[in-house]
Every structure is written in C-alpha cells, then in structure tokens.
N, C-alpha and C positions, 0 to 999 in steps of 0.2 A: 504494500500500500504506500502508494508516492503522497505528499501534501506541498502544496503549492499555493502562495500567496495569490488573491486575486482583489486587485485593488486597493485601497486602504485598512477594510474592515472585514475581511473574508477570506477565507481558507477552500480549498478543493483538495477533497479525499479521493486521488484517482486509485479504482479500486481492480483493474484491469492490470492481468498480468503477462506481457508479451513475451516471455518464455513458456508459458502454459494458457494454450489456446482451448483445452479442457476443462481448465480451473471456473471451479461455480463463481460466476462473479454476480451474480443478482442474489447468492444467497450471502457474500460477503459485503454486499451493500447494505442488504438489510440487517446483516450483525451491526455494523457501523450505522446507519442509524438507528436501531435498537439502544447502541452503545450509550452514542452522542445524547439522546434523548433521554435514556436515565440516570446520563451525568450530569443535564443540564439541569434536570428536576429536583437531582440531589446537592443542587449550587457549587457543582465542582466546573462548571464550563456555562460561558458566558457567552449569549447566538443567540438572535432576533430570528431568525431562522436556519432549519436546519433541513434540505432540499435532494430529497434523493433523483437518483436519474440512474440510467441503464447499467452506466457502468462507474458513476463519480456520487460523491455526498458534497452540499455545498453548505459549508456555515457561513450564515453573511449576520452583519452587525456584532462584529469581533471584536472586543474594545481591544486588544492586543493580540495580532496574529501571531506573533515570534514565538512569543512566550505558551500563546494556546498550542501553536506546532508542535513545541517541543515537548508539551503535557501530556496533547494525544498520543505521540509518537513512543509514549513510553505504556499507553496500554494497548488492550487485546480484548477482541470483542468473542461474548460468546457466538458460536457459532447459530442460527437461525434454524427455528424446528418448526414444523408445518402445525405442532400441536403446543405452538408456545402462549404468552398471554393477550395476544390482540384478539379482540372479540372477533369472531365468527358471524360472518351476516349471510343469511342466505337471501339469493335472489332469485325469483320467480321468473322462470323462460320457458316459452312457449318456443318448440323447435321447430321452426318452420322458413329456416335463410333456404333465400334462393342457393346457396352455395353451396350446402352441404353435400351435392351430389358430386361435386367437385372433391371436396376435403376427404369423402370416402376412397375416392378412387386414390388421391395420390399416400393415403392412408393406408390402402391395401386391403381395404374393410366394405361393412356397408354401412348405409344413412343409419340403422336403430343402433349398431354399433358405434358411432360413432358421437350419438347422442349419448349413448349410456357411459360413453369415456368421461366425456366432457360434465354429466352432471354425478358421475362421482367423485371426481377430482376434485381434492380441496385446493384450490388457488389461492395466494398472494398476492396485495398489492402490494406490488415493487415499486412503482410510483405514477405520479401524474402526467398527463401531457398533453398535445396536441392541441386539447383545448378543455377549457376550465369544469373540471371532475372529472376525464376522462382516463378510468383504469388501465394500468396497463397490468395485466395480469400472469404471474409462472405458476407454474405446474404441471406442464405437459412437459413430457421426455425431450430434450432434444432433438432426438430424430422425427419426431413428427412438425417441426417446424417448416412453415408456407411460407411461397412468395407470396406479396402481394399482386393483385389483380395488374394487369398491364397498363390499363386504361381505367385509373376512378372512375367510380363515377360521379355524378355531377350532385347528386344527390341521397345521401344515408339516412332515414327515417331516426328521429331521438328514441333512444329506447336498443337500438339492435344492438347484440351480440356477436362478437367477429370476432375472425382469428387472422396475425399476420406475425412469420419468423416463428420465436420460438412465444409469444403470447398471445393471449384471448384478452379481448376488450369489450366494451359496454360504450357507447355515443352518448352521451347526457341529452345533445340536441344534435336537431339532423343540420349537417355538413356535406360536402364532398369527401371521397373516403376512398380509399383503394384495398379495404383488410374483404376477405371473405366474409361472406354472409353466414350464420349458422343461426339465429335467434331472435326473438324480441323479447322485452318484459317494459312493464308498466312503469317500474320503480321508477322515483326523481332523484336521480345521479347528483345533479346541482342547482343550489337555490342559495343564491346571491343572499340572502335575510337569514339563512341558515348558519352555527354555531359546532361546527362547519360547515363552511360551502358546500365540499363537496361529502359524498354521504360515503364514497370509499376512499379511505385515506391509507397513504401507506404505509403496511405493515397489517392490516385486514385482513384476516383469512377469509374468504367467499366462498361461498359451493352455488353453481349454478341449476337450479333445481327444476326438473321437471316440472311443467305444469300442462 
C-alpha cells in the first residue's frame, strides 16, 4: 500500500499492487476503509472524508498529511469478511434485464441459473460512482467478469440492476449506461434530504433478492 500527498489536506491510499495482478484489491480497500473509519471514530485520525474507489482510499480534510502518512503507514488493517459488521440490506429484484440472455451465454449457464447466482451472493459495496448512490458492487468470482455493452445506451430506466467487469450495480436514476441488463427493483438508491444520501454506502453487504 503506496500513500501519497494530494494537495494541501489529503492523503491517497493507492491500494493496487503491480507485482501481483491476482492480489484482492477491492477486498484490501475495504480493510482500509474499514481501518481508517474506526480510527477516525476512535479520535486517532483526523479526515473530513474518507473516499473509497476501485483500487485507492482518499482522506481529504487532513489537518496534517506528513504526520497522518507516517501514522497510517505504521498500521495494518484487518482483512474484510463478507460476514463482518456493516448491516446487511436486502434489495428486492425482479429479474427480468433484457441482458441476461447475454450474461448466460458468456457464463456458460442458463437465464434461472444465472438469476439464482446472483440472488444468493452476498455483495459488497466497495464504493460509489458514476453518479450520486450508485453501487458499485463485489462478489462474483473473477472469472465471471463482463464487458460492457459496445454501444450504451442512450437511456437506463432508475431502479435497474446491471453487471459490468468484475461488478453488479443498481442506477439510482435513469442515465445513459453501457453495464448489462439483469434486473429492476423499486428501492430509492438516492434522496438528496436523506441522512445518507445515498441508501448503499460503502462497506454494505447486499443480497439481491428474488422477487
């Protein structure tokens, strides 16, 4: 784990290891912000925010990077368990993407198989993106990882469930979008008046649940 100044007040935990293109990096992310998060609760670390992403943690409002460097740099995070203490939220999906006939095939399966993967896998959010609550979600094997579609499309209904690489995601609102189709649900992903925004935050374990 590299850490690098970024600007006046903020630190980047790059967590990507280029001698081991193997090495779980979304699960060492989320030790690191697991870490960061119950040291800042326990007043040992000092971060207005604490920002995970694919393969980095970003601390910004660092009243002293040097010194926080050299802090973190001397611990070690537990490593992340799929049955650790973030709540468990399930979410209701109705499986009906146009895509799944897609995801079966390069799967090596069929469409009820492919649903029954998907809603018993417990998932993680590893973090945010694209656009404001949008999960990005692990727990599928590596080898079942998709491309995205060639050509987005121009329009994603809010509410659908899609998988693209090695995760599965949830659209809070419809955008243009190039992940495979696999789902819809009801659930409200993000509300701006909400305590959080957004309703899956990272570190979330999810299960996508039949409906």
């Amino acid at each position: 784990m590299r850490i690098r100044p970024v600007g006046m007040h903020a630190l980047l935990l790059d967590c990507a290891d280029p001698g081991d293109p193997s090495a779980d990096v979304a699960g060492l992310v989320e030790a690191w912000r697991a870490e960061l998060t119950a040291r800042r609760e326990r007043g040992e670390l000092t971060a207005t925010e604490i920002v995970p992403a694919a393969a980095t943690v970003l601390l910004d409002g660092v009243p002293d990077p040097a010194a926080a460097a050299r802090l973190i740099a001397t611990w070690t995070p537990r490593a992340a368990s799929a049955g650790g203490a973030a709540g468990l939220v399930e979410v209701p999906v109705t499986y009906d993407g146009a895509d799944l006939p897609v995801v079966a095939q390069r799967w090596g399966t069929t469409v009820p198989a492919v649903v029954d993967r998907l809603a018993r896998t417990e998932f993680r959010v590893a973090f945010c993106g694209f656009a404001p609550g949008f999960p990005y979600l692990t727990g599928l094997p590596a080898d079942l990882a998709l491309p995205r579609l060639p050509t987005p499309r121009p329009r994603v209904p809010a509410g659908s469930v899609a998988l693209a690489g090695p995760y599965a995601g949830i659209y809070p609102s419809a955008s243009p979008g190039g992940w495979l189709l696999v789902g819809r649900t009801g659930m409200v992903l993000f509300d701006v008046a909400g305590d959080p925004p957004a309703r899956l935050t990272p570190g979330t374990r999810v299960r996508l649940v039949a409906t």
